[in-house]
N, C-alpha and C positions, 0 to 999 in steps of 0.2 A: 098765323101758324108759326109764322119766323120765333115769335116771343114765347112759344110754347116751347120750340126744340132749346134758344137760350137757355132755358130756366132748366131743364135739365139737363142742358150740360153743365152748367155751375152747379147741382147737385150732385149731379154723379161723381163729381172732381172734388164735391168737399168734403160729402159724408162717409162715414166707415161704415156702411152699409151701399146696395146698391137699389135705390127703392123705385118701384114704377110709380106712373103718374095715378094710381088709384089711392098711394100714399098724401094727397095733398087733395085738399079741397079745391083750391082757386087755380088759373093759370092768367093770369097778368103780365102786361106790359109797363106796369106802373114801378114806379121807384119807392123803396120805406120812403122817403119824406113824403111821396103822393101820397101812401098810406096814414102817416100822421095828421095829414091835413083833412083826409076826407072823415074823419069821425068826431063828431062833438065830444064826447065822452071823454074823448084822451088828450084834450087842447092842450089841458096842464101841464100834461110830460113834450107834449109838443110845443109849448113855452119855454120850456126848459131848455128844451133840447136848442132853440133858436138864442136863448139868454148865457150859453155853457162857455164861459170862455177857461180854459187851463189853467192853474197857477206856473206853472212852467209855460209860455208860450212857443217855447221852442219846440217842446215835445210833440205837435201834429204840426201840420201844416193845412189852411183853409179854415172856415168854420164847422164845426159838426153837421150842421144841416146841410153843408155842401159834399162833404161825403157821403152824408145817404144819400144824397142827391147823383150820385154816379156810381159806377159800374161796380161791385165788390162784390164779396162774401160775409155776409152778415145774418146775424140771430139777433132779434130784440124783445127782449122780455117788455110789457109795455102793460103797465102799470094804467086803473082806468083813473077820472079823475077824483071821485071819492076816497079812492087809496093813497093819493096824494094828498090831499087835506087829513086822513089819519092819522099819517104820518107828519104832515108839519104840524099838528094840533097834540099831538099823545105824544110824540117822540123827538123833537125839534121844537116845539113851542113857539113856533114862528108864523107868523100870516104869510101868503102867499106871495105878497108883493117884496116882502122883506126876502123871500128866497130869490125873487129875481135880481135882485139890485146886489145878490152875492153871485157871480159868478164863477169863481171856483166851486161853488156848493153846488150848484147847477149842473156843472161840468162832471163834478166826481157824481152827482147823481145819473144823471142820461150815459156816463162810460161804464156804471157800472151793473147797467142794463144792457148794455152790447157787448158782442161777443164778434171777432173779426174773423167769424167760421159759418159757416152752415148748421145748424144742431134740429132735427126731428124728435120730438118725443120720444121715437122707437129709437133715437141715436141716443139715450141721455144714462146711463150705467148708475147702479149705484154707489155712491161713492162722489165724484167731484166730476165735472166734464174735464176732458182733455185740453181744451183752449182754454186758458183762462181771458175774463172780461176785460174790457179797454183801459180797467185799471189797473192790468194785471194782478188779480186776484182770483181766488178760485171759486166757482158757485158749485156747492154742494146740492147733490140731487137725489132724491128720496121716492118710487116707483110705488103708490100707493090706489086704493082705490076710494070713492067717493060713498055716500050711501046708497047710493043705484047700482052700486057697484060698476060703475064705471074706471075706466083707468084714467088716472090722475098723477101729476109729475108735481110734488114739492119742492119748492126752491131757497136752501137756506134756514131752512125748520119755520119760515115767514110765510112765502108766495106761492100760491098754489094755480098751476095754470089750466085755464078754463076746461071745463069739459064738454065742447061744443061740435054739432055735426057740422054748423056753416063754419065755423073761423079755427078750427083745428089745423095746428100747424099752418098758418096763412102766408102764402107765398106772394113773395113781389120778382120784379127781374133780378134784385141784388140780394138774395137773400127771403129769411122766412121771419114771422112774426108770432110770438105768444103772448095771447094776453091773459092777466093774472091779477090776481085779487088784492096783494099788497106788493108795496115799496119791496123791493130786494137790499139788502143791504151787507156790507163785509163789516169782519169785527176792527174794531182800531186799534185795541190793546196787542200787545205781544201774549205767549203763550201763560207766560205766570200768571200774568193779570188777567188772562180770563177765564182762567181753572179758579179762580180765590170768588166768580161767583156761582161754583156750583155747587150745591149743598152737599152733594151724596160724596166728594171727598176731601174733605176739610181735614182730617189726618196726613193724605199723603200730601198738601196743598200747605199745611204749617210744618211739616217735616222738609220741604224745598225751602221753604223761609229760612228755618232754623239751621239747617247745612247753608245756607246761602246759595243755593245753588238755582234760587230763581231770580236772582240776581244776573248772575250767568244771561240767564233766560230772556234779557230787556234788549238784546245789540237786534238791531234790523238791518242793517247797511254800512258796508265798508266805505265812508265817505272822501278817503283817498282814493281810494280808485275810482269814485266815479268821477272825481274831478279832473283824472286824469285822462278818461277817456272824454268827457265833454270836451275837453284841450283838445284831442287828435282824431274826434269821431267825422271829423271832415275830410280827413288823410287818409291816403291808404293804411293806416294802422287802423282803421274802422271796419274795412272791406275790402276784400282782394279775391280773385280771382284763382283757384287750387283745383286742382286734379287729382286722385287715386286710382292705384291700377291703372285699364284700360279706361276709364270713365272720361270724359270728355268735361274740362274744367267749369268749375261750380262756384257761386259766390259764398267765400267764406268769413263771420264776419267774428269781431271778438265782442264779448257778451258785456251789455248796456252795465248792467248793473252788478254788485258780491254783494248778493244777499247774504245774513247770516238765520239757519234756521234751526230749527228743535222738533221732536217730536218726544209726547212724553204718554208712556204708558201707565195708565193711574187706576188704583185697587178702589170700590168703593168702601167706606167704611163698613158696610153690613156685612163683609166679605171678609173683613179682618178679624171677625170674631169667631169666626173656626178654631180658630188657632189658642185659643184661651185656655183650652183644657192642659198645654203645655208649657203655660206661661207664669212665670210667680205675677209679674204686674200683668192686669187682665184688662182690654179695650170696654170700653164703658158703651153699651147700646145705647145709652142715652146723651151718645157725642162728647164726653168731659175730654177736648182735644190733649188737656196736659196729661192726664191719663194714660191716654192712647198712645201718646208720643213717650211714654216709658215703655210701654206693650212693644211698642214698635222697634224700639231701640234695643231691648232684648231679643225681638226676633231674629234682627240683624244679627245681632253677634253668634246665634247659631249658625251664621251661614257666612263669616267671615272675621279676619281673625289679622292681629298685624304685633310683629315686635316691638314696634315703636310707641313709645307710652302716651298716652293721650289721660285726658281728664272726661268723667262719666258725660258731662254735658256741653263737652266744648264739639257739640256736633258738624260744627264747619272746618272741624280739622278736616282733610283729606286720609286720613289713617281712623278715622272712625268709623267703625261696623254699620254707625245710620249713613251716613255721607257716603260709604260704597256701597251699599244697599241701595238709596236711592238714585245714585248719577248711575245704576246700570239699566234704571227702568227709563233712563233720558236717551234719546239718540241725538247726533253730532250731525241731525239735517231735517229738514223738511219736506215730510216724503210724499206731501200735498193731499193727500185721500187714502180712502180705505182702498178705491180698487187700486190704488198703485204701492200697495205694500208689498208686491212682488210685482213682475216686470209686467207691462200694463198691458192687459189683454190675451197675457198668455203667451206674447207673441212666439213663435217659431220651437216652441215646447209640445211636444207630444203630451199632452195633460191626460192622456189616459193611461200610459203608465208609470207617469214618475210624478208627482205634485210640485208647482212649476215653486223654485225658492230662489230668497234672494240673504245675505250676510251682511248686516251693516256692525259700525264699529258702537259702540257704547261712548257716554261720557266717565266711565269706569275706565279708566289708561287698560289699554291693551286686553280690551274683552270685545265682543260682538255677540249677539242675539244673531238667532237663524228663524225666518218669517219662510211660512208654508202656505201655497195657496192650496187649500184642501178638493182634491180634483178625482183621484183614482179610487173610485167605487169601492174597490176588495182593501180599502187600506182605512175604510172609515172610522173604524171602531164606534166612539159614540160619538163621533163629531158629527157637524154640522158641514154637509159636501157645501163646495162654493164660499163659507168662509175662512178666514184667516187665522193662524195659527204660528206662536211663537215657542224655541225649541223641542220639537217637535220630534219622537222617532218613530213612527208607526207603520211597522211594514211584518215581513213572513217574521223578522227573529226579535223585534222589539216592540213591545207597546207600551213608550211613552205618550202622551195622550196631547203633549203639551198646553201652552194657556189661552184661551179663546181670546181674540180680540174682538167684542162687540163692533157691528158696524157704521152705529154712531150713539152720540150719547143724549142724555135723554130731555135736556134743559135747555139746550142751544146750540146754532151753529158752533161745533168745534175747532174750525177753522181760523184760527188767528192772523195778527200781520207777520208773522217769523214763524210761524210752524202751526201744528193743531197735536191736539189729543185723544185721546182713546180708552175708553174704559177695559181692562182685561179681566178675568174673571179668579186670576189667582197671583200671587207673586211674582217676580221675574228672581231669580236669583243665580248665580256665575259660582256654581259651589262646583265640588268634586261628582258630584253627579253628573250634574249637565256637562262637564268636560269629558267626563268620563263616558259616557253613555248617550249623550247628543252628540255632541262635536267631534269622537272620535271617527270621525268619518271623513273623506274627501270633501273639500269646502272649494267651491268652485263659484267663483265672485266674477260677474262682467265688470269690465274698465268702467265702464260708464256710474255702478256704484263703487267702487275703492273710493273715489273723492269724493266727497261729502256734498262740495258745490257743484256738482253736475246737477245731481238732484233737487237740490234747494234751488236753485234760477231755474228750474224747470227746463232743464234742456236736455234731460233724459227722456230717449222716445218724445221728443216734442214733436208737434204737430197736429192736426183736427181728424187724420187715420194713418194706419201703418201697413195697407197694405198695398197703396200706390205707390206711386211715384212724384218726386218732387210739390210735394207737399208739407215737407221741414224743410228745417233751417242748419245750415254745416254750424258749427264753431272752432273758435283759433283762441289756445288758451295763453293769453301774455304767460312772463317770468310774475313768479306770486300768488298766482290767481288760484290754482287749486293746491289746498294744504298735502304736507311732505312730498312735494317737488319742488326738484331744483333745476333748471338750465346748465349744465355745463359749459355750454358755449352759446353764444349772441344767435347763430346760426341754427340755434334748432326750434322746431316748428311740432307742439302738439296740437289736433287738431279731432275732434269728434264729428264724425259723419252722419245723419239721422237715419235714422229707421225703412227700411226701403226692402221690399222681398228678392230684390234680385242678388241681394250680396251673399256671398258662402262667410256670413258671419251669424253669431248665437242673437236671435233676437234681430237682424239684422241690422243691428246699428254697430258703430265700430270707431275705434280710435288708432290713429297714424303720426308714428312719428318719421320727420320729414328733413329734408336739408342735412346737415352736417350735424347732424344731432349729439347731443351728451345729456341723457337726462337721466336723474337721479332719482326715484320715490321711494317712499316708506311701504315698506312691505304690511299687510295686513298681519293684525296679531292672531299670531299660535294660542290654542287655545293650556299645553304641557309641554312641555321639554322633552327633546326626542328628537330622531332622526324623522327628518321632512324631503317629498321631494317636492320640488317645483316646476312648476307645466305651465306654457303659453299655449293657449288655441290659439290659431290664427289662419289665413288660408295664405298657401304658399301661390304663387303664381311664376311660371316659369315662357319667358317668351321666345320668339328666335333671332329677336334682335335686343339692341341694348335700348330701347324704347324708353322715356322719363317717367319716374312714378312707378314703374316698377320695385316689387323688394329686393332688398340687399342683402349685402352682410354685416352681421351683426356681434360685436363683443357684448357678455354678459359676464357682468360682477354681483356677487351677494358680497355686501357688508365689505366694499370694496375690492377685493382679488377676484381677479379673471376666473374663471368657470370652462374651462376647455376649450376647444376650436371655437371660431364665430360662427354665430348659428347660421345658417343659408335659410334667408327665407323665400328664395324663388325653388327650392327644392318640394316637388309634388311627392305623397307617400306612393307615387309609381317609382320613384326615381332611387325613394329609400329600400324599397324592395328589392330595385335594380333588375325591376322589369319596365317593360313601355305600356304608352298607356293604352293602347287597346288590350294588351295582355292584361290590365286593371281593371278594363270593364267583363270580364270573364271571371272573376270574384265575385261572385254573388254575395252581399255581405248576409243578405234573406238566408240564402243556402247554408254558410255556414254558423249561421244561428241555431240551426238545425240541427247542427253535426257539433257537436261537443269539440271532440279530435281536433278537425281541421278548426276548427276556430281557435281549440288553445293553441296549433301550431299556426296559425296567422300571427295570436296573440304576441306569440314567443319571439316570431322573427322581428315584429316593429321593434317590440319592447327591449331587445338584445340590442338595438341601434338608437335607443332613445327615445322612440315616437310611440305614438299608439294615434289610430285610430279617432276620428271625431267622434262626440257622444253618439250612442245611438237615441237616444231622447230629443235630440236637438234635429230641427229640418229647416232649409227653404223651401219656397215655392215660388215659381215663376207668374203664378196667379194669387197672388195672397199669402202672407204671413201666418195666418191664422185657417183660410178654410181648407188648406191641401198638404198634405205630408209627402211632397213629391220625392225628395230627396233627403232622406235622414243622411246626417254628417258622417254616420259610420258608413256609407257607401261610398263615398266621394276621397276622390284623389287628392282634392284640393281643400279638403279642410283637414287640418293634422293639429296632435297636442304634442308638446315636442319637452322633455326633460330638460329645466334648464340646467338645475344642479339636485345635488342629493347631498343634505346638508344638515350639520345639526344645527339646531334651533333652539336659545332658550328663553321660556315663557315671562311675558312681563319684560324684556326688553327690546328696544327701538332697534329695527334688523331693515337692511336695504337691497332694492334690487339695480341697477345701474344699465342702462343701455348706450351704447357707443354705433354709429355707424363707423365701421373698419373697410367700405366698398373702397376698391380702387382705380384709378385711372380717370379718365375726363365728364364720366359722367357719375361718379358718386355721391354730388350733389343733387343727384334728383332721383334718387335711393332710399327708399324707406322701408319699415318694419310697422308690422302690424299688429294691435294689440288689441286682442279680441274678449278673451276671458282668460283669467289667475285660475289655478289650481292648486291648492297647501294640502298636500296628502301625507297622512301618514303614515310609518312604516308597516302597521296595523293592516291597512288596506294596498299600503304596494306591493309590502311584503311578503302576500301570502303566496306560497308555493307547496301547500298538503297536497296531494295526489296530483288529479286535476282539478283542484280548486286554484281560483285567479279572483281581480278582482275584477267587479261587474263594467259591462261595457256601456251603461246608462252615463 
């Protein structure tokens, strides 16, 4: 009975679901390696697994058989032994014995069948899982059914796991086990190199050639820095121990590796030939790439246009109409899967009124794509609910429809060693339209995406669920490590918290700057020239003593010069009201949702003092991330958008925001400010003031 209650409490604690024991076939006291040992069928991968030794030896500690051999959180995909002979026979051309006498081969085989989480079939989304496997890579997962129509989980567009009543989902003490018909395998090329084998776009695939832009495309690893952290990952420069808020100190550690990644969104050729009836050179159905790539090169130059003189085919200029054409269907990170083209899961998004989105920047200098996860019913038009959607306007006063991103593509894992790709079903193009008419809008970006390497090391929302507790991992970002920041001073401490339902943060993950801070970033690019304001969410906490880790005050510079008083961020919007807070809880923010009147004069009084309101779209919950809208931000005291400046802005060039801690007295070193989600709105949307028209409080 004891091994019964373990087993699910190591479920309950791993999975993002909460599943009863009718979910699992077996209940065992046995350990995976018991498991490997007792089935003739799978001795092979259980040779492996006993032959695996690391090409880094440093990177685990013990042998792999001796960690399954004890207490953890583990998934193993478990390959039988026929599927191992396919694969060293069709794909390796190796005999068996030759695979054991390699040990790194062994090793990257058996880690790239485990996973250091728990994963249920019912846990496994479309799109890539959450944990990636022990090689740190991603398994791609495909929710399909069999010819019995049974449900069936593909792995990798390769491994499809059994569909069985006795060994579904088969549980040991440490962990569950699937078994599956082939080898799993990750790609090894970068993202160029394995777009150049898929047939269906060999146009956009010689067009990165020819701008040289999948050149670009080949960096996997900032190999200075890793060297630099191998040097100190023994030091406290590894791991240390930090606090936020009221929170009770956590281990915070600074990240192994600086990946470099890409994501590229690619048209197929059959798709490019709509456009022929406006074309003098016309795309050839019949593949002629140098064709295509004149087709192609004029389409560009309707949609963009530069003073500077270039030559017809010197395409790897950067001022050439094909070169900004294509570096904007490239993004500047790795966004790891389909379901995490927007924030993963949905988390802490009221997804039935607003469709949850995220803003990344372009390889195009100073543009960004806007990604919509397609959710609110009445806003579908002819979409497809639940997929995803690039510059997108579709709501009561616009319908733009924007461009479907198919959910994977149709020839092979898309997932690369530095990023993956995507099929879309129309062009992406950064013209007068889409600024005009997408972008003119509030653009409301989490911390966690502004840098590019959040994303790409996978440390946005990491973790195997987000709606427990202590189940990520904190990070401490060195000086360098994420592009357009700078350090001010030796003494400041950025640092990303994970995903957790208890914080009054968007998504509930959050970034804090800490210590004596001076830190400088690149503001995300405007998409026209214009008056801009600028808004931090963030949740203010106000205590009645001078407690450490509490927020402070704070100087804010755009583009260098001070921006008015420093902001107080222990000030609650009870305080800007300059009411108390139980006079706060007598604001029904419901009620005046209601009431037109009282809400624009709620509106009036924040917005007269510089705040507004948290979104009403955005909630925590005390119970989950995702299953309960306990607390939308627009009710709460403690989560506030605060005006940093109101400033002109012009488009296309490099603009900053600057943060200083200005606390004083003996404890304002242990004063920080919290940086939750950017806000670029423009005077379009802050400006309105016709009757009682305002702008929306989503």
């Amino acid at each position: 009975m004891s091994g019964i209650v373990l087993l699910l409490a190591l479920v309950l604690v791993s999975c993002s679901d909460k599943p009863s024991a009718d979910n699992y076939s077996t209940f065992t006291a046995r350990m995976m390696s018991d498991y490997l040992k007792e089935f003739p069928e799978y001795s092979y991968f259980t040779e492996i697994v006993n032959h695996a030794v690391p090409a880094d030896e440093s990177s685990t500690s013990g042998k792999l058989m001796d960690q399954l051999s004890a207490y953890g959180h583990y998934t193993l995909f478990l390959p039988d032994n026929n599927a191992i002979m396919n694969y060293l026979n069709n794909e390796r051309h190796i005999t068996f014995e030759e695979l054991l006498s390699n040990g790194a081969l062994c090793d990257t085989i058996a880690r790239t069948h485990l996973l250091p989480e728990i994963y249920l079939t019912s846990d496994m989304p479309t799109g890539v899982l959450p944990t990636q496997n022990m090689m740190q890579r991603n398994i791609e997962v495909e929710q399909s059914n069999d010819e019995q129509g049974n449900g069936i989980v593909i792995l990798n567009k390769k491994a499809t796991i059994f569909f069985s009543q006795t060994h579904q989902n088969d549980t040991v003490t440490n962990g569950v086990v699937h078994r599956i018909d082939a080898v799993v395998t990750n790609q090894s090329s970068g993202v160029a190199g394995l777009m150049e084998g898929d047939p269906y776009i060999k146009t956009y695939v010689e067009a990165l050639r020819l701008t040289e832009l999948n050149a670009m495309m080949d960096s996997l690893e900032d190999l200075e820095y890793r060297k630099k952290y191998n040097e100190n990952k023994n030091s406290s420069w590894a791991v240390e121990a930090l606090a936020t808020g009221s929170r009770a100190k956590e281990n915070v550690y600074y990240p192994e590796r600086r990946l470099y990644g890409f994501t590229a969104f690619m048209v197929k050729d059959e798709t490019l030939e709509k456009y022929n009836s406006s074309l003098t050179n016309k795309f050839d159905a019949n593949g002629d790439v140098a064709k295509n790539i004149l087709a192609l090169s004029e389409l560009a130059s309707k949609y963009y246009t530069t003073s500077v003189p270039y030559t017809s085919t010197d395409y790897a200029n950067p001022e050439h109409p094909l070169y900004k054409f294509m570096a904007y269907h490239l993004l500047d990170r790795n966004v790891q899967g389909y379901n995490f083209l927007t924030v993963r899961e949905d988390a802490g998004i009221d997804k039935d009124i607003v469709n949850p989105t995220d803003w990344y920047t372009t390889r195009l200098p100073y543009s960004m794509i806007k990604v919509e996860h397609l959710t609110v019913a009445k806003w579908l038009g002819t979409g497809k609910q639940g997929d995803y959607y690039i510059n997108r306007n579709y709501n009561d006063d616009s319908k733009i429809e924007g461009i479907h991103v198919q959910p994977s593509v149709e020839v092979q894992d898309n997932n690369a060693a530095n990023g993956i790709y995507f099929y879309v079903d129309d062009i992406l193009t950064f013209d007068d339209e889409t600024k005009d008419n997408v972008f003119n809008t509030r653009i409301r970006m989490d911390f966690s995406t502004i840098f590019p390497e959040i994303m790409t090391n996978n440390i946005r929302m990491n973790g195997p669920n987000i709606t427990g507790s202590n189940v990520g991992k904190n990070y401490r970002f060195p000086q360098g490590y994420l592009s357009g920041v700078k350090f001010n001073t030796e003494d400041s401490r950025l640092i990303y918290w994970y995903a957790r339902s208890g914080y009054y943060s968007m998504n509930g993950d959050e970034m804090d700057a800490q210590d004596l801070f001076d830190i400088t970033f690149d503001l995300p690019p405007v998409p026209f020239t214009g008056e801009w304001q600028i808004r931090l969410g963030f949740a203010p906490m106000n205590v009645s003593n001078d407690a450490a880790n509490y927020r402070g005050q704070v100087q804010i510079y755009f583009d260098g010069v001070a921006q008015g008083i420093p902001l107080d961020f222990s000030k609650t919007l009870a305080e800007v009201y300059g009411i108390s807070a139980s006079d706060w809880s007598g604001i029904t923010y419901s009620d005046l949702r209601q009431d037109d009147e009282k809400r624009q004069e709620d509106f009036k009084i924040l917005k007269n003092k510089g705040y507004y309101r948290g979104p009403h779209s955005v909630f925590n919950s005390s119970n989950g991330l995702i299953s309960g809208k306990y607390n939308t931000f627009s009710q709460m005291r403690n989560t506030a958008r605060k005006v940093l400046c109101t400033v002109n802005i012009v488009a296309g060039q490099r603009h900053t925001l600057r943060i200083k801690n200005v606390s004083q007295g003996l404890t304002a070193k242990t004063k920080e400010a919290m940086l939750d989600y950017l806000e670029l709105v423009p005077k379009s949307i802050y400006g309105i003031t016709d009757g009682d028209a305002a702008e929306d409080d989503l």
